[in-house]
C-alpha positions in Angstrom: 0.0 0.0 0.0 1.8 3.2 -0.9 1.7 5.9 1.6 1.3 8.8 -1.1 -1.3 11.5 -0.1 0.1 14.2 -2.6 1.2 13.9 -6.2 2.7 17.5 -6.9 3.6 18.0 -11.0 6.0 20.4 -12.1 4.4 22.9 -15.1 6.7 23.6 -18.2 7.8 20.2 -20.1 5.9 18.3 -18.0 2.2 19.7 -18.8 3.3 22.0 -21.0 6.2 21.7 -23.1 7.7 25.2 -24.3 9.4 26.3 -27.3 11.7 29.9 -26.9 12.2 29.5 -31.0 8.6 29.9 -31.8 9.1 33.5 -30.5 12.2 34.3 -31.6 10.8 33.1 -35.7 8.1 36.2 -34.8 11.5 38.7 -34.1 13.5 37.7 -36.3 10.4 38.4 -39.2 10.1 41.9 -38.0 13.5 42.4 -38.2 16.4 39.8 -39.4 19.0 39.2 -36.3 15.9 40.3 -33.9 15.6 36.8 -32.5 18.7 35.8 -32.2 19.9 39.3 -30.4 16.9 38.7 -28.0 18.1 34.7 -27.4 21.7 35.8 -26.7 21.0 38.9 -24.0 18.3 36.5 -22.2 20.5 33.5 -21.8 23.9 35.6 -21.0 21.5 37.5 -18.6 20.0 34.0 -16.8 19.7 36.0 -13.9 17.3 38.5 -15.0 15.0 35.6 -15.8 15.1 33.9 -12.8 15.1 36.8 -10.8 12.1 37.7 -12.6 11.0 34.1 -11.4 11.8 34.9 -7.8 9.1 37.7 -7.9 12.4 40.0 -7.5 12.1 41.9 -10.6 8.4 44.0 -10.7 6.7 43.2 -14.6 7.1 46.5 -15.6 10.9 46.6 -15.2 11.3 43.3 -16.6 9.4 44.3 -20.0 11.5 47.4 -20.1 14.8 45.7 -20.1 13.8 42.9 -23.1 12.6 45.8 -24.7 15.5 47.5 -24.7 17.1 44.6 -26.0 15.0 44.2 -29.4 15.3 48.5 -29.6 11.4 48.6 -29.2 10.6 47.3 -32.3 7.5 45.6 -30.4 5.4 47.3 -27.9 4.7 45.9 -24.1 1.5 44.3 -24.8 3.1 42.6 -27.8 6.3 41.2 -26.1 4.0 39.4 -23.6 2.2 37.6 -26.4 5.1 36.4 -28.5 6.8 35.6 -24.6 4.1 33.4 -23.8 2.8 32.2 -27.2 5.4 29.4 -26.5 3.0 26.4 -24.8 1.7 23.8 -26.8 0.1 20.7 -24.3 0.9 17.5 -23.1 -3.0 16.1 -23.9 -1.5 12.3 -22.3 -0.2 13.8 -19.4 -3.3 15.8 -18.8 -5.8 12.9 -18.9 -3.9 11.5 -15.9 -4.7 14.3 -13.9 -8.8 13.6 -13.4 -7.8 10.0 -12.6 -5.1 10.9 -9.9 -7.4 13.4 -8.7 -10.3 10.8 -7.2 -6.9 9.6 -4.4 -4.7 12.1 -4.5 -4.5 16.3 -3.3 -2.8 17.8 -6.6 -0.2 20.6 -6.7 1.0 22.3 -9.2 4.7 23.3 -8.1 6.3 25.8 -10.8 9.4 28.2 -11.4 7.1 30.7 -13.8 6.4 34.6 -13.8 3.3 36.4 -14.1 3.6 36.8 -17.2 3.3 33.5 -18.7 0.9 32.9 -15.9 -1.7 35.8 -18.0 -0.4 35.1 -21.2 0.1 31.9 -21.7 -1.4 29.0 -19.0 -3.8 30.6 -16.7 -7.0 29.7 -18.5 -5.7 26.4 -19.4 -8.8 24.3 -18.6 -6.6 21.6 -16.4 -5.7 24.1 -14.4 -9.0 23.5 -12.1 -7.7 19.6 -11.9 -5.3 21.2 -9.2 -6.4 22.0 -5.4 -3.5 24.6 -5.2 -0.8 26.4 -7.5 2.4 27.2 -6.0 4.3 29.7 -8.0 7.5 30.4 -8.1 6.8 34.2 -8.4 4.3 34.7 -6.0 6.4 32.7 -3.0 9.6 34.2 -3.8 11.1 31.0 -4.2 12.7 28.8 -6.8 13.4 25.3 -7.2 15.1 23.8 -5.8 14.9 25.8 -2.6 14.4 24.0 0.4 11.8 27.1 1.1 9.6 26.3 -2.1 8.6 22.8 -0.8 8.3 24.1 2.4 5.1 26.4 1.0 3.8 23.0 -0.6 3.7 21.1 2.8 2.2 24.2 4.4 -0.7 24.2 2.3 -1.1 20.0 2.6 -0.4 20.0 6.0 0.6 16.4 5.2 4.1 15.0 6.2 6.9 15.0 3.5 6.9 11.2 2.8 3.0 11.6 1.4 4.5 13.7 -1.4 5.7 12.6 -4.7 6.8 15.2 -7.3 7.2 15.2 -10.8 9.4 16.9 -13.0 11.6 16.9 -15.7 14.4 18.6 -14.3 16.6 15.8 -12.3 17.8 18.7 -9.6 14.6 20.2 -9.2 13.5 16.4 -8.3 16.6 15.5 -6.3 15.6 19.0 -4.1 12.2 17.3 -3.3 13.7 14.1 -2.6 16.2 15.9 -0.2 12.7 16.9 1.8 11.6 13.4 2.1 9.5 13.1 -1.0 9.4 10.7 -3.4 9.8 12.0 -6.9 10.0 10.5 -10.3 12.0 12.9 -13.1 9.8 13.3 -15.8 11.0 11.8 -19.0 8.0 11.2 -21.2 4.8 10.1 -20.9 5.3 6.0 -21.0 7.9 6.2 -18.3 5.9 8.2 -16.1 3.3 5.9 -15.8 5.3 2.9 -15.8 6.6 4.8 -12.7 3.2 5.4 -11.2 2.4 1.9 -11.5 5.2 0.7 -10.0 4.0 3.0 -6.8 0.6 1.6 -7.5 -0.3 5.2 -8.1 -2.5 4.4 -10.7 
């Protein structure tokens, strides 16, 4: 009998795989070298991005600084599109969610920013499947900080060895694992329930 209480799923490439080149193809035909000028500032500047993550950079600030990257050839409203118009969905990976919802709390756990969050994934209908979203942005904590699970387990109120987290990042699942979770690293949709089963999850 498996002691699971909690399955908590991790957001991007897990539920929703993302794509950065779908908006750099929209710069780059507005301007040639656009994208790839974008691309190279936001990678070199990592920071920026997951400060922006950390709810440490306000919206505002943030769209003024990638604008000033691509010369404001786009306007505010614009940039968020084309930044968020970078989802497409896991369908298989969604229709697991209903069926691990009749035994199971779910939790969404995510490193995201508010604006993919409006943009992008918000009115995702499988977004009601989950009792609780725990955002990265609006905790102002990243994984795998110790103090990101830490907000998961104070919303369960469930001790750590009733959670099990997935995602496909191995250190992001090693950091729940170093709470006392289980956690399976998300590497497509056969192995993840393979590994389910195996937990007689589902």
């Amino acid at each position: 009998m498996n002691k699971i209480s909690v399955v908590v799923f991790d957001l991007g490439n897990v539920l929703i795989p993302f794509n950065y080149q779908i908006m750099i193809n929209k710069l780059e035909v507005i301007e040639l070298g656009l994208g790839q000028r974008f691309v190279e500032y936001y990678q070199s500047h990592y920071e920026i991005h997951r400060n922006f993550e950390k709810g440490l950079i306000e919206e505002e600030d943030f769209i003024n600084l990638m604008l000033e990257t691509i010369n404001y050839k786009i306007d505010g409203e614009t940039f968020c599109k084309y930044y968020s118009e970078i989802f497409t969905i896991n369908e298989n990976v969604i229709e697991l969610l209903p069926i691990l919802k009749e035994k199971y709390k779910l939790v969404l756990l995510s490193n995201t920013n508010g604006i993919h969050k409006k943009y992008g994934w918000e009115n995702y209908s499988f977004i009601n499947y989950f009792d609780k979203l725990i955002l990265s942005h609006e905790v102002k904590a990243v994984k795998p900080e110790r103090a990101i699970y830490l907000e998961v387990e104070k919303y369960t109120c469930r001790p750590s060895e009733e959670h099990i987290f997935i995602d496909d990042v191995l250190e992001y699942v090693e950091g729940a694992k170093n709470m006392g979770w289980d956690g399976i690293q998300f590497l497509g949709y056969d192995f993840l329930v393979e590994q389910l089963k195996v937990r007689n999850l589902l």
